[in-house]
C-alpha positions in Angstrom: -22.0 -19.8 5.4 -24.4 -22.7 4.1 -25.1 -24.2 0.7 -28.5 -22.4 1.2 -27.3 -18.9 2.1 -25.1 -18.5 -0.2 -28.0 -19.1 -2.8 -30.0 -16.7 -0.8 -27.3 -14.2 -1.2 -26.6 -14.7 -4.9 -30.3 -14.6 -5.9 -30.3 -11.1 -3.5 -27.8 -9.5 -5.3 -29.2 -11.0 -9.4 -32.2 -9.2 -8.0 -30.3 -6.0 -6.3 -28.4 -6.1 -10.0 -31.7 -6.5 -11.8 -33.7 -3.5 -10.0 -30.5 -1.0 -11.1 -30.4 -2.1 -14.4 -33.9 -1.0 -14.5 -33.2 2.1 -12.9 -30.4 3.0 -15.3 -33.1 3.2 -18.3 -32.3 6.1 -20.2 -35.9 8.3 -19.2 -36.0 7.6 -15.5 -32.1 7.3 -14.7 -31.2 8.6 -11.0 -28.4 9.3 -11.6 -25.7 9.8 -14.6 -23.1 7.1 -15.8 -21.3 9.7 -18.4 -17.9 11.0 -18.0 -16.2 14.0 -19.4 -13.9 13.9 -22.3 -11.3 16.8 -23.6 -9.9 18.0 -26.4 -8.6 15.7 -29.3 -4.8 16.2 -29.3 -3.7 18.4 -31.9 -1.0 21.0 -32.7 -4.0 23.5 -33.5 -5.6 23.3 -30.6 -6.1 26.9 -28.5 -5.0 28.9 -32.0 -8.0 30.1 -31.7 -7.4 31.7 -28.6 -4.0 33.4 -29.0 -5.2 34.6 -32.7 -8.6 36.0 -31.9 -8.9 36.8 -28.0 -11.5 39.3 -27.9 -13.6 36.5 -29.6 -13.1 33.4 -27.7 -13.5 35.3 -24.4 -16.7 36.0 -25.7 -17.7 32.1 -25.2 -16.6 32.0 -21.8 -19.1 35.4 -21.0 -21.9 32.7 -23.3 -21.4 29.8 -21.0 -22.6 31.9 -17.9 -24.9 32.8 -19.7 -26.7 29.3 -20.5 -25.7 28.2 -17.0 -27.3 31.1 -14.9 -30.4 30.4 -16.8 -31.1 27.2 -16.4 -30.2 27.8 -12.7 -32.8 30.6 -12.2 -35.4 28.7 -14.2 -35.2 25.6 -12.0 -34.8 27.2 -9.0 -37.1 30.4 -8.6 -39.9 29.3 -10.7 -42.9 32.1 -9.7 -39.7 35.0 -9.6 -40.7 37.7 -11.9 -39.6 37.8 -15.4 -37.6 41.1 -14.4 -34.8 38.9 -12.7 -33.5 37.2 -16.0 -34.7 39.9 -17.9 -33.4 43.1 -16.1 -30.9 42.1 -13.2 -29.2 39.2 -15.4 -29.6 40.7 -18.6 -27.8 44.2 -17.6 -25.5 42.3 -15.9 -24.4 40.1 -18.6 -24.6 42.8 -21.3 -23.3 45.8 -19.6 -20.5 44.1 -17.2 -20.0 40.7 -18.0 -19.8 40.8 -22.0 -17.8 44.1 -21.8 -15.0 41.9 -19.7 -15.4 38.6 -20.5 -13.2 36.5 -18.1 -9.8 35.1 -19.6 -10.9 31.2 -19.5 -13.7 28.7 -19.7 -16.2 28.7 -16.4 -17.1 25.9 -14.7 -20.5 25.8 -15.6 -21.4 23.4 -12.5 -20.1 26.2 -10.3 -22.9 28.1 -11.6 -25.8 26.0 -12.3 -25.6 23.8 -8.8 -29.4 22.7 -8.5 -29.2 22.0 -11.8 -26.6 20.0 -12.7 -28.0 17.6 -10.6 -31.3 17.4 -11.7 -29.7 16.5 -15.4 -25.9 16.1 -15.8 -26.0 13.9 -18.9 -27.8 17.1 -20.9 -24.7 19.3 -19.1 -22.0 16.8 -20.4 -23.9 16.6 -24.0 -23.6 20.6 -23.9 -19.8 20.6 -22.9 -19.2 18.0 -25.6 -20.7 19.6 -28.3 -19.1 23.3 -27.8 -15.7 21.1 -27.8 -16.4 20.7 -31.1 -17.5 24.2 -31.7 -13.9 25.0 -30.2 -12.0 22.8 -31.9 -13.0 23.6 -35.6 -12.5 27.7 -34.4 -9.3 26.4 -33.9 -8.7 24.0 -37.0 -10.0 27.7 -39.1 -8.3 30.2 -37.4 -4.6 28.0 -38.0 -2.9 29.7 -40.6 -1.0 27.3 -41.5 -3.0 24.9 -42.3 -3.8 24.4 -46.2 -7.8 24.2 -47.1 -7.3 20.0 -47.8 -5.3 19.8 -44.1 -8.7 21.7 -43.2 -10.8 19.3 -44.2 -8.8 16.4 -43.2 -8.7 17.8 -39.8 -12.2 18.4 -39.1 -12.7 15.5 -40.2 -11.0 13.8 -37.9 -12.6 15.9 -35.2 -16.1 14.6 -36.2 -15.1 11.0 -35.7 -13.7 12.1 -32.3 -17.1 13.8 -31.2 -19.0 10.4 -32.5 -17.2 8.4 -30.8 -19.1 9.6 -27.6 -23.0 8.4 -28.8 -23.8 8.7 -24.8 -23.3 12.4 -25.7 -22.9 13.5 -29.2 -25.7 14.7 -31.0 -27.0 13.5 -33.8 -25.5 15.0 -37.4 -29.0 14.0 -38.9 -31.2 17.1 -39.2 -34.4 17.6 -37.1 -37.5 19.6 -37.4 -38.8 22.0 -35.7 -41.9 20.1 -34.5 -39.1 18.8 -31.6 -38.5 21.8 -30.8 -41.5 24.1 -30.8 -44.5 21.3 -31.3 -44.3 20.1 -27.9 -46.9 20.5 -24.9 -44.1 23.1 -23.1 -42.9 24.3 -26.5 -42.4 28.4 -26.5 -42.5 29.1 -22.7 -39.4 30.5 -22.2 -39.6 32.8 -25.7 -42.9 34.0 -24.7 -42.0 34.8 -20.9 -38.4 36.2 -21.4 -38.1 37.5 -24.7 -35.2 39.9 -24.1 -33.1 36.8 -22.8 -34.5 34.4 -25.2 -32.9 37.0 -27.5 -29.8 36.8 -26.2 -29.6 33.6 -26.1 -30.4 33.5 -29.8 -27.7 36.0 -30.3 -25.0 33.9 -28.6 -26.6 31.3 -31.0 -25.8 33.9 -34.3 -22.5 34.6 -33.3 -21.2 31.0 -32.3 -22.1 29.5 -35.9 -21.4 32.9 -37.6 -17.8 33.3 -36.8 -17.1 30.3 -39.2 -18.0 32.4 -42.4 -14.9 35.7 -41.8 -12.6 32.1 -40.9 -13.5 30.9 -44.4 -14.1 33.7 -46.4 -10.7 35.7 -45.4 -8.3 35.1 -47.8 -5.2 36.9 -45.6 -4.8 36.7 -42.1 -5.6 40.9 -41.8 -9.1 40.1 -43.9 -9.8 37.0 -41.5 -9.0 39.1 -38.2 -10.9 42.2 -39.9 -14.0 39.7 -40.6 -14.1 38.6 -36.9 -13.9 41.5 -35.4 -16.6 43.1 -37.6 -18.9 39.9 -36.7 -18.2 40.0 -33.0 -19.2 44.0 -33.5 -22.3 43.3 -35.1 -22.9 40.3 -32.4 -23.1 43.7 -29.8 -25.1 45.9 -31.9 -27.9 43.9 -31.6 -27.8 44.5 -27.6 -28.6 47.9 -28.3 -32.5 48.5 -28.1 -33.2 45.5 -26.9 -34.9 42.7 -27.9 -35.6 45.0 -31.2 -32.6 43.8 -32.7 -31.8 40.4 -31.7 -33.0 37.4 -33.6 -36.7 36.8 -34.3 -36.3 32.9 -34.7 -33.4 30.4 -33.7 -30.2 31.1 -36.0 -29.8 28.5 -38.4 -26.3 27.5 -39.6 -27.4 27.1 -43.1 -28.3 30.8 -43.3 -26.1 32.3 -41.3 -23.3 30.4 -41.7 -24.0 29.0 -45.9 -20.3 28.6 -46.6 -19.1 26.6 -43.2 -22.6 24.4 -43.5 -22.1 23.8 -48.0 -18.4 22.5 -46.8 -19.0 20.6 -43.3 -23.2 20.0 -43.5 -22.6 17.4 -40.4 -20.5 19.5 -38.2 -23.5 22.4 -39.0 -26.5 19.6 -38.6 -24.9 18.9 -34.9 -25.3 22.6 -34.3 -28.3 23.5 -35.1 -29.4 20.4 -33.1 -27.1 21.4 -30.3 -28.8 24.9 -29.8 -32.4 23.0 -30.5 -32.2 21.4 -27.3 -31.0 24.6 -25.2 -34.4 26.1 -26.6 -36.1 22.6 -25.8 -34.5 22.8 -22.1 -35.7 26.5 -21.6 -39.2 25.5 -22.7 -39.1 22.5 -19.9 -37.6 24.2 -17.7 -39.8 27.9 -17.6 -43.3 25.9 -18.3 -45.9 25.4 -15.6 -47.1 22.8 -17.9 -44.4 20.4 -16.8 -44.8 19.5 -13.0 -40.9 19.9 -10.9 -41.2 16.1 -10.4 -41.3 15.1 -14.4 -38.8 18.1 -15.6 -35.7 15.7 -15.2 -37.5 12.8 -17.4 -39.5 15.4 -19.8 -35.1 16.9 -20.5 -33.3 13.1 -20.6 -36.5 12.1 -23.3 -35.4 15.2 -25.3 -31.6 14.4 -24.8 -32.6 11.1 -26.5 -34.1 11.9 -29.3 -31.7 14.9 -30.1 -29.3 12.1 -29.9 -31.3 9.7 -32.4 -31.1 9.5 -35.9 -34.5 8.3 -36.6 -37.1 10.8 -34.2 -38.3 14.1 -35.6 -36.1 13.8 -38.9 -36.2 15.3 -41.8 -33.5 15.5 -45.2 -30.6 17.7 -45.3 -32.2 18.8 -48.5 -35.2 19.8 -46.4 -33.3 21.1 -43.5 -31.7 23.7 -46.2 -35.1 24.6 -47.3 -36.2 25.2 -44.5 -33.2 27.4 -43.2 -33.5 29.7 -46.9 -37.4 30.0 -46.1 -37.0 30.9 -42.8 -34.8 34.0 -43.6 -31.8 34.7 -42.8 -33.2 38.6 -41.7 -35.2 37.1 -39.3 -32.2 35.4 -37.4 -30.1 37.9 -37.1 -29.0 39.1 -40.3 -25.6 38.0 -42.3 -22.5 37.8 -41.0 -20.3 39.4 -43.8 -21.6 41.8 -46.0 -22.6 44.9 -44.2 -19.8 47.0 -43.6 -20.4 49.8 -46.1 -17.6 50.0 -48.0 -15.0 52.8 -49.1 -15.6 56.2 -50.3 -13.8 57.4 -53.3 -11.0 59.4 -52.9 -10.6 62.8 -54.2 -6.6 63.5 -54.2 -4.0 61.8 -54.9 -1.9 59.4 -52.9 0.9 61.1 -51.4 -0.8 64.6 -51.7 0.6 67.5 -49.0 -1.7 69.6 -47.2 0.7 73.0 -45.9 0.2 76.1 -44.9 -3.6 75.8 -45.8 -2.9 75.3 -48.9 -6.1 73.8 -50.3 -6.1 74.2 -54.2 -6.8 71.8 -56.6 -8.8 69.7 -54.1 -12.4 68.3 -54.6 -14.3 68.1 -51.2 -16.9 66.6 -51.7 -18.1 63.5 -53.6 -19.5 63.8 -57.0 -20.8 67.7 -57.4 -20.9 69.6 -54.1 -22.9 72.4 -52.9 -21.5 75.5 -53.2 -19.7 77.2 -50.0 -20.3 80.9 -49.6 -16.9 83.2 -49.6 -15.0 82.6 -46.8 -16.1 79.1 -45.7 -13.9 75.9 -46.3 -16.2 72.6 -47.1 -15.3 69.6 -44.4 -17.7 67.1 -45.3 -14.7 65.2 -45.8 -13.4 62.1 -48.0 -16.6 62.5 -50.3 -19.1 61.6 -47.9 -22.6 63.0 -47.5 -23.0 66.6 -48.6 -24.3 69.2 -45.8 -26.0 72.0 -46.4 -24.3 75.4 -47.6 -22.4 76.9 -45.0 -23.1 81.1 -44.8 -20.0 83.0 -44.8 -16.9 82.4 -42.9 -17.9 79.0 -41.5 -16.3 76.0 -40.9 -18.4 72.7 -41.6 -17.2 70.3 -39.3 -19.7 67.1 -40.3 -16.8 65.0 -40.8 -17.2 61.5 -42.3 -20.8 61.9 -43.8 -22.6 60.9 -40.4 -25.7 63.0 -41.3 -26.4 66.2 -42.7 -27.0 69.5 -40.3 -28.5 72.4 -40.5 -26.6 76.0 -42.3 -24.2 77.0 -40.0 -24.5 80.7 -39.1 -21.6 83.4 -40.3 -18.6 83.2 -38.1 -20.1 80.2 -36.3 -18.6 76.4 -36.4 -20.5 73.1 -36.9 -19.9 70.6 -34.5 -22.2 67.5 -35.5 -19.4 66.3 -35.6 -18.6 62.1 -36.1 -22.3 61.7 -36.5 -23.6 63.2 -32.9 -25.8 66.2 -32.5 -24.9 70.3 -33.0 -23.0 71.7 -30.5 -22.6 75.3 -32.2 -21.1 77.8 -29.6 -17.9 80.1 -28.9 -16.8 78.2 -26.3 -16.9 74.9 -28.9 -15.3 77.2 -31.3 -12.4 77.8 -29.2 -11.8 74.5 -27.9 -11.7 73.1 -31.5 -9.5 75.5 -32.6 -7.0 74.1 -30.1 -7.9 70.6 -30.7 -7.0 71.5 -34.1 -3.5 73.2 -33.8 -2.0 70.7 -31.2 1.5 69.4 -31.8 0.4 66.4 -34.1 -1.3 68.6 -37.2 -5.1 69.1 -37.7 -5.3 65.5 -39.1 -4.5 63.8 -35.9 -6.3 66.1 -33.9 -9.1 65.5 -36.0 -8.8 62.1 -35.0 -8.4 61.9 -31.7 -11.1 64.4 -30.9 -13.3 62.0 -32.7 -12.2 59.3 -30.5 -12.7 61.7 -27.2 -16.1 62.3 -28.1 -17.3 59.1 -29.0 -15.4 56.9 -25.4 -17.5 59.5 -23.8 -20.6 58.8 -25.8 -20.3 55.2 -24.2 -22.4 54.8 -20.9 -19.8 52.3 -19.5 -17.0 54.7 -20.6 -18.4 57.4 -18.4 -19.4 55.3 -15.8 -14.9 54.4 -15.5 -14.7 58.3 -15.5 -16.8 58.9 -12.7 -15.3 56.2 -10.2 -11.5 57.3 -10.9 -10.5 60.7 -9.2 -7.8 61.2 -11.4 -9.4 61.2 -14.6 -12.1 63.0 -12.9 -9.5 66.0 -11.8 -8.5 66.1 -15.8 -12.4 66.3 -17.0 -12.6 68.7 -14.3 -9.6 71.1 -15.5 -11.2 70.5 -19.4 -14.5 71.4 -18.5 -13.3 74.7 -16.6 -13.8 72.4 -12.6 -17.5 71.0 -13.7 -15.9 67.5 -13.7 -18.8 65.4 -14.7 -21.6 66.9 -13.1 -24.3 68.8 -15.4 -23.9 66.2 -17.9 -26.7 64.0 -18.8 -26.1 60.4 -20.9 -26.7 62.0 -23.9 -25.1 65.4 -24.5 -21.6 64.1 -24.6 -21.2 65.2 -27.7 -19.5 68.6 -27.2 -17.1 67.1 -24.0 -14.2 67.1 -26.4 -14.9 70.3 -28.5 -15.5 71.8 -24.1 -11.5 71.2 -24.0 -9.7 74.1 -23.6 -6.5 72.5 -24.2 -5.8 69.7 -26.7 -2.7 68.4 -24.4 -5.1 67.7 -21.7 -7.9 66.4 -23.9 -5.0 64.1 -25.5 -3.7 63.1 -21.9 -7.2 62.0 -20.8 -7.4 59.7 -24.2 -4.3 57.7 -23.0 -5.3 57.4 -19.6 -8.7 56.3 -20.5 -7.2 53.7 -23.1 -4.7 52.3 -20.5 -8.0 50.6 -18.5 -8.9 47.1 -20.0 -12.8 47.7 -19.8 -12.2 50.7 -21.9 -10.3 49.2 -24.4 -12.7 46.3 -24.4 -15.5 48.7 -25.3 -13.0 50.6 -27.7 -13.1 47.0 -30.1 -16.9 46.9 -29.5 -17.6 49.6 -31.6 -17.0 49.6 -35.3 -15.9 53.5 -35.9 -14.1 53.6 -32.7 -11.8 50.4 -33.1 -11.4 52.0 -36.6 -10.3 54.9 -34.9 -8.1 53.4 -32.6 -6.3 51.4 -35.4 -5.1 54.7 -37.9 -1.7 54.9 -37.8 -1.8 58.8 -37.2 -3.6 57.7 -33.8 -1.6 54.9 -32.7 1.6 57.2 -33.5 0.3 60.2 -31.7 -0.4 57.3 -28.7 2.8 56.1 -28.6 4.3 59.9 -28.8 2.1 60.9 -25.5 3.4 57.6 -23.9 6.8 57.6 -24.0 6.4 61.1 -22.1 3.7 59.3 -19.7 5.4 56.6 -18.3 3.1 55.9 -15.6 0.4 55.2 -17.8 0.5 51.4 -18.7 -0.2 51.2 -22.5 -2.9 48.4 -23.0 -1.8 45.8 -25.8 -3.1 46.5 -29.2 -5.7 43.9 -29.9 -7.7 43.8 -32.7 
């Protein structure tokens, strides 16, 4: 080659240099030069996990979540609202959240199309719930000391800043970024019921931090979490009605994690700015398909910046208290009601029917009539009189019913609807003199009724022949037909026979979709957790060895 080819050559590739320099500007990059990075080595990490699995699965169930989204949105733009908001939603919320899968997803699995149309907003994503990981981790360790808390996360904030390609910023930014913009909106006002649970994922990812800090035993952190998680799926119900209004900020919902770690709570509420800012981009009609990529990599820069769209952390606190924390959700701690007063004494005996010397009721009860024994048990809400020779059977308070008729029994029972009848007189009557003593029967009827209150409860009943030959033989061979969504009430007091009824229970509670639902709901993981229960359990399956016992998880 000649003097003056090679000069040719080298001034070809300055210039072939030059013209992908300027492609690699930040706005208008082809193509991403970011990596992925993993966990900070520690002797904490995944504690989270092992302590609190019904939790952390949760995330994994999220991350489809925000993928599938962002998929649908960039690929079927003019498909009707109904996909994300009916197929995907029920999907997620009745299947998906009920069994969350065991481990992380890889999100790129999910969202194909659009991973490549912006991978550097993925990785800033993946990089920030790291974090959000790592400091569930660094909370849920018992063994750590409050100062070997703070040292550690810490440490884990100088490990997320050390990626500026990808870490948010820990400076706070307004909401004109994220709702001032020409797109701003579009995905809130077209898919509310998503956009909802989206927000909800939002409540419960910064909310968990509050039980983790407030707990002062490992029982009150795991009873904190699991109440939290259990508020996270009440707002599913009666959807969107429940779910957050506006975007869930940490400083409300979260005010002791964000007084002790403000960054670490500044780089979340940013973090979950920008999947609203993406959603916006990505559902509006107002941003051509050619200019989404640049309109999402300008956002992913200034989220990234300390000096766009700022405001004070004074400010940012403000703002959170005046936007109220009732409109994001609600609190995270606070609204379990709390414990009646009891009205005998520890270690009291109840034999033989024996009932003197007992108060029933809280404060001054109504009178029964002769013959009638007062049920509204524990001192919760008072029913009305009962006539003559009935039994009141509105245990636990849940609601008052209407005077039960002489001879008859009241069967509103655990706070569902009267069921008044002979046949639900019988049954209880049996449920009530099985092997294990009224208490327990009690108990578990409660249980039986309300598993078969649940819509996704039923729905294992009906697909497994065995169960269905037991509710067949309880329900004198009517198996599940004639029985609508919402008279389930009476299904347990319909038993004939308390062994069977009991039988049914344990098979039920063997499946892992029931016993994800049973931890889902408040009364019925309470349920599951008396030690009369779980001893009655264990008694059935020692003489049931074919029916695997699921692991008690709280």
């Amino acid at each position: 080659m000649t003097m003056q080819s090679r000069a040719r050559a080298a001034i070809g590739a300055a210039a072939l240099a030059l013209s992908l320099g300027a492609l690699a500007e930040p706005v208008h990059a082809q193509w991403s030069q970011q990596y992925e990075q993993f966990y900070m080595p520690a002797e904490h990490n995944w504690v989270f996990r092992r302590n609190y699995p019904g939790a952390d699965r949760l995330f994994n169930a999220f991350d489809y979540g925000h993928a599938i989204l962002y998929e649908k949105l960039y690929t079927k733009p003019g498909a009707p609202a109904s996909d994300l908001e009916e197929r995907e939603y029920n999907f997620i919320t009745r299947r998906l959240l009920v069994s969350p899968p065991r481990l992380p997803l890889e999100e790129g699995a999910i969202e194909i199309a659009y991973v490549k149309l912006a991978p550097e907003a993925k990785l800033m994503f993946e990089w920030a719930h790291l974090l959000h990981r790592q400091i569930y981790d660094v909370l849920g360790d018992d063994r750590l000391s409050q100062a070997e808390k703070d040292a550690e996360i810490a440490d884990l904030l100088r490990y997320y800043k050390s990626r500026p390609d990808l870490a948010f910023s820990s400076v706070p930014k307004n909401m004109e970024l994220m709702e001032g913009q020409y797109y701003s909106t579009a995905f809130r006002d077209g898919w509310p019921k998503f956009n909802g649970l989206i927000w909800g994922y939002h409540w419960l990812q910064v909310g968990l931090y509050e039980p983790l800090m407030l707990g002062r035993t490992t029982e009150e952190r795991q009873t904190g979490v699991t109440a939290t998680v259990a508020r996270f799926r009440q707002m599913l119900e009666n959807a969107p009605e429940n779910m957050p209004r506006l975007m869930p900020m940490t400083a409300a919902v979260a005010p002791t994690f964000a007084a002790r770690y403000p960054e670490a709570a500044i780089i979340f509420d940013n973090l979950h700015g920008m999947h609203d800012v993406i959603s916006d981009i990505l559902a509006s009609p107002e941003v051509p398909r050619e200019k989404k990529r640049e309109e999402i990599l300008r956002a992913a820069e200034r989220y990234r910046d300390n000096t766009s769209f700022v405001m004070t952390e004074a400010e940012w606190r403000e703002m959170s208290q005046m936007m109220g924390v009732q409109n994001m959700g609600g609190p995270v701690t606070g609204f379990l009601a709390g414990f009646p007063e009891p009205t005998v004494a520890r270690g009291a005996v109840v034999a033989h029917g024996n009932m003197a010397g007992m108060n029933h009721g809280a404060g001054t009860p109504q009178p029964a009539q002769a013959g009638a024994q007062d049920h509204a048990a524990m001192g919760h809400a008072q029913p009305a009189p009962a006539q003559a020779g009935a039994q009141d059977h509105v245990a636990m308070g849940h609601g008052q019913p209407a005077p039960a008729q002489a001879g008859a029994q009241d069967h509103a029972a655990m706070g569902h609807r009267n069921t008044a009848g002979a046949q639900g007189q019988n049954a209880m009557r049996g449920m009530q003199h099985g092997a294990a003593g009224s208490p327990d029967m009690a108990l578990m009827m409660e249980m039986h009724e309300r598993m078969m209150a649940d819509p996704v409860i039923r729905e294992r009943v009906a697909t497994d022949p065995v169960l269905q030959q037991m509710m067949a033989r309880m329900h004198g061979g009517q198996g599940m037909q004639g029985m609508d969504h919402g008279s389930m009430e009476g299904s347990g007091a319909a038993a004939s026979d308390s062994a069977q009824a009991l039988d049914f229970v344990v098979r039920l509670l063997s499946d892992p979709e029931v016993e994800a639902r049973i931890h889902s709901d408040p009364r019925l993981h309470q349920l599951w957790s008396d030690p009369a229960v779980q001893r009655r359990l264990t008694e059935l399956r020692r003489g049931q060895p074919a029916a695997p016992a699921p692991e008690h998880r709280h």
